[in-house]
Z-matrix of the N, CA and C atoms (Angstrom, degrees):
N
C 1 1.446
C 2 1.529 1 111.12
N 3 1.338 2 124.30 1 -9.52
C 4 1.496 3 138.30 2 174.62
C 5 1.754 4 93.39 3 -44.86
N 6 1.301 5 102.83 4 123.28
C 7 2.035 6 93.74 5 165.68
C 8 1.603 7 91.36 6 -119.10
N 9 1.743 8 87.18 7 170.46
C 10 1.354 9 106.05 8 -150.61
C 11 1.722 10 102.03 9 -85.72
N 12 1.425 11 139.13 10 98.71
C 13 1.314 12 134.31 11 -162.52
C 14 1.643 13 109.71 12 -113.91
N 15 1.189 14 116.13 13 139.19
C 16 1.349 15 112.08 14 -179.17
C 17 1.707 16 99.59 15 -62.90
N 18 1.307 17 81.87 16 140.41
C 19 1.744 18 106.53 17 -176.73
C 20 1.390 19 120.69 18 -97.82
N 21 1.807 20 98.17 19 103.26
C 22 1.816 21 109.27 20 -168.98
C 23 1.887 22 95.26 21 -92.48
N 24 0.879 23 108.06 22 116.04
C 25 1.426 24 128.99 23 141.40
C 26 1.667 25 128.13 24 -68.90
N 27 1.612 26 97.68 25 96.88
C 28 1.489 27 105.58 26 162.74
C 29 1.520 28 128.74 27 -97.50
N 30 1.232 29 102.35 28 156.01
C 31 1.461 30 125.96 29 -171.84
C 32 1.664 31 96.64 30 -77.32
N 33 1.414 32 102.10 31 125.13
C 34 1.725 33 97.32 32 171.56
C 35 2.048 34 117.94 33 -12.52
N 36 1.532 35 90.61 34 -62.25
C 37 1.788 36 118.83 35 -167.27
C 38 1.763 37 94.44 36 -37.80
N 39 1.221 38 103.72 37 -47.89
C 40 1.960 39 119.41 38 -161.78
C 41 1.240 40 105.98 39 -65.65
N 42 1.662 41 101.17 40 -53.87
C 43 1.300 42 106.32 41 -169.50
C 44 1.307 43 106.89 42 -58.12
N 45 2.070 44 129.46 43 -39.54
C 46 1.330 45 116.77 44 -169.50
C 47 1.326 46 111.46 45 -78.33
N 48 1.315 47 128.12 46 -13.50
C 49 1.304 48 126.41 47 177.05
C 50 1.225 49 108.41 48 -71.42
N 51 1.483 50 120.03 49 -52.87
C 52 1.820 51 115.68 50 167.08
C 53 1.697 52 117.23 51 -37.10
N 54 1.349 53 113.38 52 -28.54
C 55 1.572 54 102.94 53 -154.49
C 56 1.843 55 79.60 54 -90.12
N 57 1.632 56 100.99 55 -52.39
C 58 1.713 57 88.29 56 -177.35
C 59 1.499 58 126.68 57 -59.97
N 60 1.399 59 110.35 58 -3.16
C 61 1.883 60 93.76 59 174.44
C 62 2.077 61 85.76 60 -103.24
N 63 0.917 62 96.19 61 -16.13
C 64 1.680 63 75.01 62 176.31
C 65 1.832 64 123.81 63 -90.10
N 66 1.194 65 92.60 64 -4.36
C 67 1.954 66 114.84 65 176.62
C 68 1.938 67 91.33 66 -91.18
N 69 1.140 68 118.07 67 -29.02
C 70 1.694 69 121.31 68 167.40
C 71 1.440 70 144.98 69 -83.55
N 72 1.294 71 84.71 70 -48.36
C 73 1.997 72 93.07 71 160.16
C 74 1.324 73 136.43 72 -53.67
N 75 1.228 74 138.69 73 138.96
C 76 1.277 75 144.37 74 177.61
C 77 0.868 76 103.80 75 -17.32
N 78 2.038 77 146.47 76 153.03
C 79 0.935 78 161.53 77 134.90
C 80 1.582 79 96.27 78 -50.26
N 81 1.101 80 139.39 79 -48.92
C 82 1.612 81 143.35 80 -145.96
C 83 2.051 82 93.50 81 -99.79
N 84 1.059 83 111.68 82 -10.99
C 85 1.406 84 96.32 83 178.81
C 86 1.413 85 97.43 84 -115.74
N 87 1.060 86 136.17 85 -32.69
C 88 1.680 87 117.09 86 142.68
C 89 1.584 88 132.12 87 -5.33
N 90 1.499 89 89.32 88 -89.13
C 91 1.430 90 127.76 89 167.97
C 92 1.591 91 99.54 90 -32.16
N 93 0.944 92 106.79 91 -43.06
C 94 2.068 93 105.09 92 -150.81
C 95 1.864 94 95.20 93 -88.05
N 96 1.746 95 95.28 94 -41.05
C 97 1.683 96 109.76 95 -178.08
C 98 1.869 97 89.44 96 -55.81
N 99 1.185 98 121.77 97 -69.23
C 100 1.842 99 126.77 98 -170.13
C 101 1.463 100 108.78 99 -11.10
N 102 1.259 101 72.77 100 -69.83
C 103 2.005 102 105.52 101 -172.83
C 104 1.687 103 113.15 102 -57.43
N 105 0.993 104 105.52 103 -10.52
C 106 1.870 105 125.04 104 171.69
C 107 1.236 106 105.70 105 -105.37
N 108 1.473 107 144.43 106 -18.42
C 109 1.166 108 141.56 107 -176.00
C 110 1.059 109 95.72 108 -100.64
N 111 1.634 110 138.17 109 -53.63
C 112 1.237 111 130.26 110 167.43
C 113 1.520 112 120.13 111 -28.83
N 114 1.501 113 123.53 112 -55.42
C 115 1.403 114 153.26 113 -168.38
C 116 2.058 115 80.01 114 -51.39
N 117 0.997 116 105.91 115 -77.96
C 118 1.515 117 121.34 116 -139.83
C 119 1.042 118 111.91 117 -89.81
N 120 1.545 119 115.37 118 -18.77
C 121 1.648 120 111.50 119 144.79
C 122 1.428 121 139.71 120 -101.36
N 123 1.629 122 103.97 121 15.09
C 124 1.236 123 112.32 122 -164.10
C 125 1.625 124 161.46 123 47.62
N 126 1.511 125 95.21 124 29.77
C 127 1.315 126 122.43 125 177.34
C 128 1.193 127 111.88 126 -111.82
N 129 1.502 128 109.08 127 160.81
C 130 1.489 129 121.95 128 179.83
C 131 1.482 130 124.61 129 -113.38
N 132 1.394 131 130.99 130 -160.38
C 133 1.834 132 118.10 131 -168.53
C 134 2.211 133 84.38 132 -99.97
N 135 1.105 134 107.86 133 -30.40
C 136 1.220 135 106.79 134 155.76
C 137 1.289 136 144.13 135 -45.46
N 138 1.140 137 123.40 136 -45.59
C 139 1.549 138 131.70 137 134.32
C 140 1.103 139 133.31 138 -12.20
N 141 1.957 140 99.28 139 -80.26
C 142 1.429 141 115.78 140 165.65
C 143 1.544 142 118.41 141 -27.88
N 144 1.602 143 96.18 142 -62.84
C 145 1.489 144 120.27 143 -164.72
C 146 1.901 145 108.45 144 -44.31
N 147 1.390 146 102.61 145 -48.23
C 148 1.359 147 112.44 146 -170.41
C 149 1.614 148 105.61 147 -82.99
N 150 1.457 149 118.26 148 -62.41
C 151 1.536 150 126.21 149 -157.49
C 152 2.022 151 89.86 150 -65.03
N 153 1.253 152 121.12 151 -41.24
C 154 1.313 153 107.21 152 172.43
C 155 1.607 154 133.95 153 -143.23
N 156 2.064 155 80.25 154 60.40
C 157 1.435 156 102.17 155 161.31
C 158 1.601 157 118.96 156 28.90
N 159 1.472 158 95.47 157 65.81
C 160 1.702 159 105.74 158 -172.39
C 161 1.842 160 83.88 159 -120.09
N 162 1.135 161 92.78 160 151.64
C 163 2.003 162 107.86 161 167.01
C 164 1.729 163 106.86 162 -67.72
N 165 0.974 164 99.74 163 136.00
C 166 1.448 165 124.46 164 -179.96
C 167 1.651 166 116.48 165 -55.31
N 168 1.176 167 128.78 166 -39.71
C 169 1.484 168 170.98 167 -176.09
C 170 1.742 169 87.38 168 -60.91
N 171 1.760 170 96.08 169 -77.81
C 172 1.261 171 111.28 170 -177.44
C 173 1.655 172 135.88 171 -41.20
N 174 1.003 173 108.78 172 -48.62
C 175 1.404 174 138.01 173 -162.42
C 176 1.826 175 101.21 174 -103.27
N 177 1.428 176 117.58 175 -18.15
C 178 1.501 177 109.24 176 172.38
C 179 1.435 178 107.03 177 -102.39
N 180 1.683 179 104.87 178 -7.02
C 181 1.365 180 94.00 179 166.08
C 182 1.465 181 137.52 180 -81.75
N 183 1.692 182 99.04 181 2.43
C 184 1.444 183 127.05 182 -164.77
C 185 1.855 184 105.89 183 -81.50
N 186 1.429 185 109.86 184 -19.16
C 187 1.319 186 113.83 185 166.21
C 188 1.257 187 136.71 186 -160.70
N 189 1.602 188 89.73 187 61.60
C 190 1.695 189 118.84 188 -179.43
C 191 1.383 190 84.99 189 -112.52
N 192 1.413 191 118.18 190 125.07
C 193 1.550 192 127.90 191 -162.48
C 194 2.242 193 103.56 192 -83.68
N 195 1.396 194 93.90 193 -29.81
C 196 1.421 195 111.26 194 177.18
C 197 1.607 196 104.83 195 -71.04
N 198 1.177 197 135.21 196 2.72
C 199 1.125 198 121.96 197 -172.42
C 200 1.344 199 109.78 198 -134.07
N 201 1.522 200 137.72 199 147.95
C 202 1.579 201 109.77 200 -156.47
C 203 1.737 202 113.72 201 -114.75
N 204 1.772 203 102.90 202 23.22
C 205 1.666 204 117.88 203 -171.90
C 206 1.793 205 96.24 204 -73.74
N 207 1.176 206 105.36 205 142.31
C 208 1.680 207 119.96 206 166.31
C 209 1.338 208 91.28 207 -115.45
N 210 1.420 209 99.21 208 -165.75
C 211 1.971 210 117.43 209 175.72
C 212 1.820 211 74.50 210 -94.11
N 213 1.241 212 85.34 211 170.07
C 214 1.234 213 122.63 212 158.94
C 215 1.716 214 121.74 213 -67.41
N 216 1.150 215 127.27 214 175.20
C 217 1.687 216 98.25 215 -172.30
C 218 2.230 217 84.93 216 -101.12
N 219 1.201 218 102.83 217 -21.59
C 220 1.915 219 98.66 218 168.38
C 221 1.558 220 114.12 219 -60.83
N 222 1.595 221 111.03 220 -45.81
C 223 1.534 222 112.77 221 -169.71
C 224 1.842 223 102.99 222 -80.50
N 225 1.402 224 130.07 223 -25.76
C 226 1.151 225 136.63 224 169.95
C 227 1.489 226 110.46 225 -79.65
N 228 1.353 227 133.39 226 -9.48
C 229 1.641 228 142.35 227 147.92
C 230 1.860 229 118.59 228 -57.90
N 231 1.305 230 89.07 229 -55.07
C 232 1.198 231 118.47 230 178.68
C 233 1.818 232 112.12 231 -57.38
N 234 0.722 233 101.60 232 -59.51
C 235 2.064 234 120.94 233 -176.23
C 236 1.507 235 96.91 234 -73.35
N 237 1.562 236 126.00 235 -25.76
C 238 1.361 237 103.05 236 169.38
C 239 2.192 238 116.44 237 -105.24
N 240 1.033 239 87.21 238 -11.04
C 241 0.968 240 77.19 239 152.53
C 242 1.522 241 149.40 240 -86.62
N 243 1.478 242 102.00 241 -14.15
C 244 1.283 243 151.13 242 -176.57
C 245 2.128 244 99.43 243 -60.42
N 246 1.466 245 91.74 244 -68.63
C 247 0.959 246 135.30 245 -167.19
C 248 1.549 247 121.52 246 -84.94
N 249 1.283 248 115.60 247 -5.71
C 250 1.528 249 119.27 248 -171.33
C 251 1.633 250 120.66 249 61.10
N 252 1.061 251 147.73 250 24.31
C 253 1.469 252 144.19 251 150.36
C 254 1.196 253 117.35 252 -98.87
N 255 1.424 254 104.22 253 177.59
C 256 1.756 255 115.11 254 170.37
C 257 1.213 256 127.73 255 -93.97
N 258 1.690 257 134.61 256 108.92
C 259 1.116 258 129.09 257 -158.55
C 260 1.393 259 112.56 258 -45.44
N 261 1.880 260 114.83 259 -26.35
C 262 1.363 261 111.14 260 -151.04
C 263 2.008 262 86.80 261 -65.50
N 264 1.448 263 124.90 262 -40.25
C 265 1.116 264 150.11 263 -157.56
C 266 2.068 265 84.63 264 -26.60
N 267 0.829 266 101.14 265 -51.38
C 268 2.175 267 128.79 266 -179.08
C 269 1.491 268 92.57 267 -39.39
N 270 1.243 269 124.95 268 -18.22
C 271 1.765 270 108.86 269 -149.24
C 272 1.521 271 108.43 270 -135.21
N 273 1.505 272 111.13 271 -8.13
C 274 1.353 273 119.01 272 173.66
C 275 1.532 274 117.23 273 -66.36
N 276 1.454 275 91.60 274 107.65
C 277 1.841 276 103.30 275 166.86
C 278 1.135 277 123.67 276 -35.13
């Protein structure tokens, strides 16, 4: 299910600025961004669960809006790369 995405190469500097606006942003615009990446790339928390052996618990807590768990900014690295998008895609206002 990997699709084929042009491949951005960051500079250490980029990459830590990505993790720090994504260790900053709303929990709820995360969450809402997920649920739009799901939409538009066509995967489910099922997916996740299987293609990278994440707990079930875990990963449905990632977009139950009542509950305030995100990925991690490693397990949200992981799922887009996984998955073909851009993590930053997670962080758009």
């Amino acid at each position: 299910m990997e699709k084929n995405i042009l491949v951005k190469h960051y500079t250490q500097k980029e990459l830590l600025e990505i993790m720090e606006k994504y260790n900053s942003v709303d929990r709820k615009i995360i969450k809402a961004n997920l649920v739009k990446v799901y939409k538009t790339y066509g995967f489910k928390n099922q997916n996740i669960r299987t293609e990278l052996d994440m707990a079930k618990s875990k990963v449905d807590s990632w977009t139950t809006m009542s509950m305030p768990n995100i990925p991690t900014f490693y397990d949200a690295l992981r799922i887009a790369v996984r998955f073909g998008f851009s993590v930053e895609e997670l962080i758009i206002d």
